[in-house]
C-alpha positions as CSV (number, residue, x, y, z in Angstrom):
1,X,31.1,0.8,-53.7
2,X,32.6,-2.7,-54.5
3,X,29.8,-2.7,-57.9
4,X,31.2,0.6,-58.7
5,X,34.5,0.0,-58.3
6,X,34.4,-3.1,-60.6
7,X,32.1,-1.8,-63.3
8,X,34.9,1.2,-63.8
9,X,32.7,4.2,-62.3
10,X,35.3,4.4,-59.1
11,X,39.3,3.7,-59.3
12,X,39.8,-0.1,-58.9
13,X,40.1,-1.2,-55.0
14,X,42.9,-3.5,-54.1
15,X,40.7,-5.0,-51.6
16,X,37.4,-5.9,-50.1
17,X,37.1,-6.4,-46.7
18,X,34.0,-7.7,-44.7
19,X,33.8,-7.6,-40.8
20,X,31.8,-11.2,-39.8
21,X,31.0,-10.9,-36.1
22,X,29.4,-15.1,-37.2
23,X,25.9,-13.7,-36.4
24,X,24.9,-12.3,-39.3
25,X,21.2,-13.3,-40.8
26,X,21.8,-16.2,-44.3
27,X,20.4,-13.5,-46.0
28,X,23.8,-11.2,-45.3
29,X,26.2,-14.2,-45.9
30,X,24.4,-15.7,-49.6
31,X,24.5,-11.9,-50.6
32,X,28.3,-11.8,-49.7
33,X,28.7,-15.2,-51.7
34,X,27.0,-13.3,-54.5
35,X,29.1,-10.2,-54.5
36,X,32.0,-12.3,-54.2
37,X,30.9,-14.6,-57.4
38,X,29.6,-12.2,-60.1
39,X,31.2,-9.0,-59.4
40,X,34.6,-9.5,-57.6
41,X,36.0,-12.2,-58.7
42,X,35.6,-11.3,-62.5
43,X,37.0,-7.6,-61.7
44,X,40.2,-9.4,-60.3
45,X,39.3,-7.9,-56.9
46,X,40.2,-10.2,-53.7
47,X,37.1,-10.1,-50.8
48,X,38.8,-10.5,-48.0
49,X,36.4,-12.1,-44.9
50,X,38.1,-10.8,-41.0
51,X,36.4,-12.2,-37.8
52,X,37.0,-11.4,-34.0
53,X,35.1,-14.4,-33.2
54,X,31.5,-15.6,-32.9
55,X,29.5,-12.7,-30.8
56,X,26.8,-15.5,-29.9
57,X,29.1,-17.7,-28.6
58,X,31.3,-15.7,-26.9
59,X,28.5,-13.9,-25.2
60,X,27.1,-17.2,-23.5
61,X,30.7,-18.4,-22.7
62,X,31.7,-17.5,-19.4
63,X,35.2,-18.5,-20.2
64,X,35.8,-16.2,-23.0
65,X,36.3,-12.8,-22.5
66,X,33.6,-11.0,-24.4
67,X,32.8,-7.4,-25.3
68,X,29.2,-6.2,-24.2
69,X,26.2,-5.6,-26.6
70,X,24.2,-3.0,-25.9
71,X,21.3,-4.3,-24.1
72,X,17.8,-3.3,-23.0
73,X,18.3,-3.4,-19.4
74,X,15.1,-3.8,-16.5
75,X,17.1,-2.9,-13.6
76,X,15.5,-4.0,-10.0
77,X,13.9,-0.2,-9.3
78,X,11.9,-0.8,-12.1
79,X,14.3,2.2,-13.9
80,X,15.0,1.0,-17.7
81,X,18.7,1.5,-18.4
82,X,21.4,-0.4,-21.3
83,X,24.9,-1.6,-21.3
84,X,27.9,-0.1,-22.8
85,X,28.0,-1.1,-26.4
86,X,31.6,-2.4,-27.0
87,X,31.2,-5.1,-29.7
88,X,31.6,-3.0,-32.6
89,X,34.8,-2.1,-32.0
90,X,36.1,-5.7,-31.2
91,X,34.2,-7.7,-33.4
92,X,34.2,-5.0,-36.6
93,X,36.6,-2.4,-36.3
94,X,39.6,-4.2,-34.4
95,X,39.7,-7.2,-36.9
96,X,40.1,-5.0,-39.9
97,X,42.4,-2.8,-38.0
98,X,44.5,-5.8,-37.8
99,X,44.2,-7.0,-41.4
100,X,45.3,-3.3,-42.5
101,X,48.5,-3.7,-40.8
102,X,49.2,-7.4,-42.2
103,X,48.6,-5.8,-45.8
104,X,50.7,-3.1,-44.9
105,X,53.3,-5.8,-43.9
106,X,53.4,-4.6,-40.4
107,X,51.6,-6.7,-38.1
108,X,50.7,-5.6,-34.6
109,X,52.7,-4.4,-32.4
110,X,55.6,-3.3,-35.3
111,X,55.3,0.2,-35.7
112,X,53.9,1.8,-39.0
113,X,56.6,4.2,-40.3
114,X,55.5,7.9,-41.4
115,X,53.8,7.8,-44.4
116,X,52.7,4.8,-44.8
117,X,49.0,4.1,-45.1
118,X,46.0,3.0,-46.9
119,X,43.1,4.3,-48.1
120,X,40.4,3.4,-46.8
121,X,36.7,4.0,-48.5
122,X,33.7,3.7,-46.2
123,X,30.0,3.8,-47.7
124,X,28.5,6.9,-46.4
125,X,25.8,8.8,-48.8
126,X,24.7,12.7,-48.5
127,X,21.7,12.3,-46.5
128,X,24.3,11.0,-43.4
129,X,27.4,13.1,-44.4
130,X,27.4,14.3,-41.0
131,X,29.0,10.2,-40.0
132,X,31.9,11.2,-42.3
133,X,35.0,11.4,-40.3
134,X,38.5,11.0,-40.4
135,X,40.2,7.6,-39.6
136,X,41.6,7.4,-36.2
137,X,45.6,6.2,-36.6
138,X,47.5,7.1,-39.2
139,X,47.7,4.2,-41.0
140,X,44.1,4.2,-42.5
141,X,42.9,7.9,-44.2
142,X,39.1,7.9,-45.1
143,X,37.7,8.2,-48.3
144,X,33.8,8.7,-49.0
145,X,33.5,8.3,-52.4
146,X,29.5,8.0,-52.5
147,X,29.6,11.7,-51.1
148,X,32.0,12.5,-53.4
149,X,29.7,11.2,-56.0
150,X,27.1,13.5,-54.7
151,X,25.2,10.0,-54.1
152,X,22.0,9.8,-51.5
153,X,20.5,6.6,-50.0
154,X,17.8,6.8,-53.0
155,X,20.9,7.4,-55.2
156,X,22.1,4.0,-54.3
157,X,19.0,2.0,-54.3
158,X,18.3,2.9,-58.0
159,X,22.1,2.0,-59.1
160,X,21.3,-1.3,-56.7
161,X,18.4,-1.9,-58.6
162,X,19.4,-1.3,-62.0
163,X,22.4,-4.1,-61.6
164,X,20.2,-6.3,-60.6
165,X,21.3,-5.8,-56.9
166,X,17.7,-4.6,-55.6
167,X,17.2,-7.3,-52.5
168,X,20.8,-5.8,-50.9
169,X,20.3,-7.0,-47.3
170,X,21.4,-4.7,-44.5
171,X,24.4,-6.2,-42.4
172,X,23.9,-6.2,-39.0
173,X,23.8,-9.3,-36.0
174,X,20.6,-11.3,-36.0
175,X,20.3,-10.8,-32.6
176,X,20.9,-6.8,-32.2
177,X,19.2,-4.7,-30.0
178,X,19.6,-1.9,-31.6
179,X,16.3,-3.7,-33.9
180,X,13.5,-2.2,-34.9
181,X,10.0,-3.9,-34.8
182,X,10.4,-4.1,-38.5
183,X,13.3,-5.9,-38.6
184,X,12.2,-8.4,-35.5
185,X,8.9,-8.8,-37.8
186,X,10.9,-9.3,-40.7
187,X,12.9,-12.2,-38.9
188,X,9.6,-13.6,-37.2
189,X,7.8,-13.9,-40.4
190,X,10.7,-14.8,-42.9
191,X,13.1,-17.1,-41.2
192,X,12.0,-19.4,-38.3
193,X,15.0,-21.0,-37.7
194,X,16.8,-17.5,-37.1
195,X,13.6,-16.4,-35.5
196,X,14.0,-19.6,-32.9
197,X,17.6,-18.9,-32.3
198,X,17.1,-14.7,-30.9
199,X,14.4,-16.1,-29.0
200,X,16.4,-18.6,-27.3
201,X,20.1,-16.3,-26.8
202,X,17.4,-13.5,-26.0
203,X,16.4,-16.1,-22.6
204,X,20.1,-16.9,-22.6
205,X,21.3,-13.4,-21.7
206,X,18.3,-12.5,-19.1
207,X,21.0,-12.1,-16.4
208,X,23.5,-10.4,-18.5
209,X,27.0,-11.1,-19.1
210,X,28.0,-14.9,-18.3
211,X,31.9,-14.3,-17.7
212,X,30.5,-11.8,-15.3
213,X,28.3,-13.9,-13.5
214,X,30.7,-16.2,-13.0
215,X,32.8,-15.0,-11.3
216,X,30.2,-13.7,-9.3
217,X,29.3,-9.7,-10.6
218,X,25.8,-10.7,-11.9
219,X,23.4,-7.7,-13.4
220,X,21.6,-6.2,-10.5
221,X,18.2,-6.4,-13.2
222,X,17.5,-8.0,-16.4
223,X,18.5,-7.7,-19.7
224,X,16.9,-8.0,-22.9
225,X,17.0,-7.6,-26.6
226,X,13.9,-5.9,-27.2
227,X,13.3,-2.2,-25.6
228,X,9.9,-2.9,-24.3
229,X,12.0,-5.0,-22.2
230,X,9.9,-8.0,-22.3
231,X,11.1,-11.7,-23.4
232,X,11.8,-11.1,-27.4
233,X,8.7,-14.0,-27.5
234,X,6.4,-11.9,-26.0
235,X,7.6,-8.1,-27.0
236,X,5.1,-5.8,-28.9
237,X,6.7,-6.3,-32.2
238,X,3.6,-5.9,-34.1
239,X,3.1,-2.7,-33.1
240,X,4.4,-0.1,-35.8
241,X,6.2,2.5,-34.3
242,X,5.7,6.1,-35.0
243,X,8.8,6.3,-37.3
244,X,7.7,3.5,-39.3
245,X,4.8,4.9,-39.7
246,X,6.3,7.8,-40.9
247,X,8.7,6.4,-43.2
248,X,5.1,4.3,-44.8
249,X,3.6,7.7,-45.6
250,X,6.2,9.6,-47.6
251,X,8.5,9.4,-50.6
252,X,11.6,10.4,-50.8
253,X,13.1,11.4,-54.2
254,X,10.0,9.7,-56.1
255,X,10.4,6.3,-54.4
256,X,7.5,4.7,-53.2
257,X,7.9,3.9,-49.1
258,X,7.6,0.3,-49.7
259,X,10.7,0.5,-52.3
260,X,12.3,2.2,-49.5
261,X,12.1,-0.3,-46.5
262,X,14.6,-2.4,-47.3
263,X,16.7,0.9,-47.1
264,X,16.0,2.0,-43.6
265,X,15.7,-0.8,-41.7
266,X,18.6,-1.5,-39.2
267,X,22.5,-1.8,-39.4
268,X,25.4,-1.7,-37.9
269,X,28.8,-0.2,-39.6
270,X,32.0,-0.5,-38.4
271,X,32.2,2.9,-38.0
272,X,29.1,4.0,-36.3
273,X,26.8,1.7,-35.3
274,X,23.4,2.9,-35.4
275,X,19.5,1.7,-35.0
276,X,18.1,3.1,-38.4
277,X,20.3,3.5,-41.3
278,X,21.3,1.2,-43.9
279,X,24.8,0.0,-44.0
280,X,27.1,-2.6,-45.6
281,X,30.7,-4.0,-44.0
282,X,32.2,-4.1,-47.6
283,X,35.2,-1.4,-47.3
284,X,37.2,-0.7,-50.5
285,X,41.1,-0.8,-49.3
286,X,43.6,1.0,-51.6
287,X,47.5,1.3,-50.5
């Protein structure tokens, strides 16, 4: 949307605005870096970069006050079971929310008066139209332009591709459980250091939220980042699950599977977070 936007093919946004939860892979941040160098900047279009915190840290800090991931959990029984998944909305969705308002020029808790909003554009294509929803306070009225372009996930990957754009990585925490074995390989086999770092926070969290622990509510069971429910080191990740093995043998709209990977593998939006679809944090803000 932001490449669209600033080559004329969309009305010019006022704003960029990119949710950092400070876990994202290099990959995500050297790609924003890019966006912001060759096709923001020169379109006079301001990136603007909003953070909650570090989701790492804050998850191994038993001081802080932290807002659960949604991990793989072993309980005692021997039942498999997951924690509620709160850290989109305080680490995505509550620091834009709050950046809104400053543009707005009514920071929390002034009240917005009637009629005053922005809008808001949020990268859904036709083949997930059904994730198109309205905005939840007043202030912020969705747009989806991509459907309003009549635009699919294959739609995009061409345009991607023909701007020069075609190794777009998917944003999403390095260390999300909501990976797929693809992804975990894909870290294993690509980046060491990033690999070395979910296998460490993956031992880190074994017992589950440190604030909790501390002060003495400690997981009755285990958690972990991979659903086998096994230490991240050891999980099946080889193993190629029967939806990847699906999406190898097909083609969708003439592109060949392997073209189409980098397009399914995980991501997590601000506005739905999800284990499979492809998703950028760049939101185009108009007032």
């Amino acid at each position: 949307m932001l490449a669209l936007s600033a080559q004329g093919v969309l009305p010019k946004v006022d704003y960029a605005i990119f949710a950092d939860t400070g876990w994202e892979p290099k990959a995500v941040y050297d790609h924003l870096d890019r966006l912001e160098r060759e096709i923001a900047v020169p379109a006079g279009i301001p990136v603007l970069r909003v953070s909650s915190g570090n989701i790492r840290k804050d998850a191994l800090d038993p001081d802080h006050r932290f807002a659960s991931m949604p991990l793989h959990i072993l309980n005692e029984d021997g039942r498999p079971g997951m924690t509620r998944r709160q850290c989109t909305g305080e680490y995505k969705i509550k620091p834009i929310k709050k950046r809104v308002r400053e543009l707005l020029g009514y920071p929390y808790p002034a009240r917005i008066p009637k009629g005053i909003f922005v809008e808001q554009w949020v990268g859904i294509s036709t083949d997930e139209f059904h994730r198109a929803k309205d905005a939840d306070v007043k202030y912020m009225q969705n747009r989806h332009p991509l459907i309003d372009l009549g635009w699919s996930r294959a739609d995009c990957i061409r345009y991607l591709n023909s701007i020069g754009l075609a190794e777009t990585p998917k944003s999403s925490c390095l260390g999300c459980p909501f990976h797929g074995n693809a992804q975990w390989r894909a870290i294993r086999d690509h980046s060491p250091e990033e690999w070395a770092d979910v296998v460490e926070f993956d031992a880190a969290i074994r017992q589950g939220n440190a604030r909790a622990n501390a002060n003495g509510n400690r997981l009755l069971g285990q958690a972990f980042l991979h659903r086998s429910r096994v230490p991240l080191g050891e999980a099946p990740i080889d193993h190629v699950t029967a939806a990847e093995w699906a999406a190898l043998q097909e083609e969708i709209d003439g592109l060949d599977a392997a073209e189409l990977e980098a397009g399914v593998t995980d991501g997590c939006s601000p506005w739905a977070c999800r284990g499979s679809d492809p998703v950028q944090d760049d939101f185009g803000l108009s007032a």
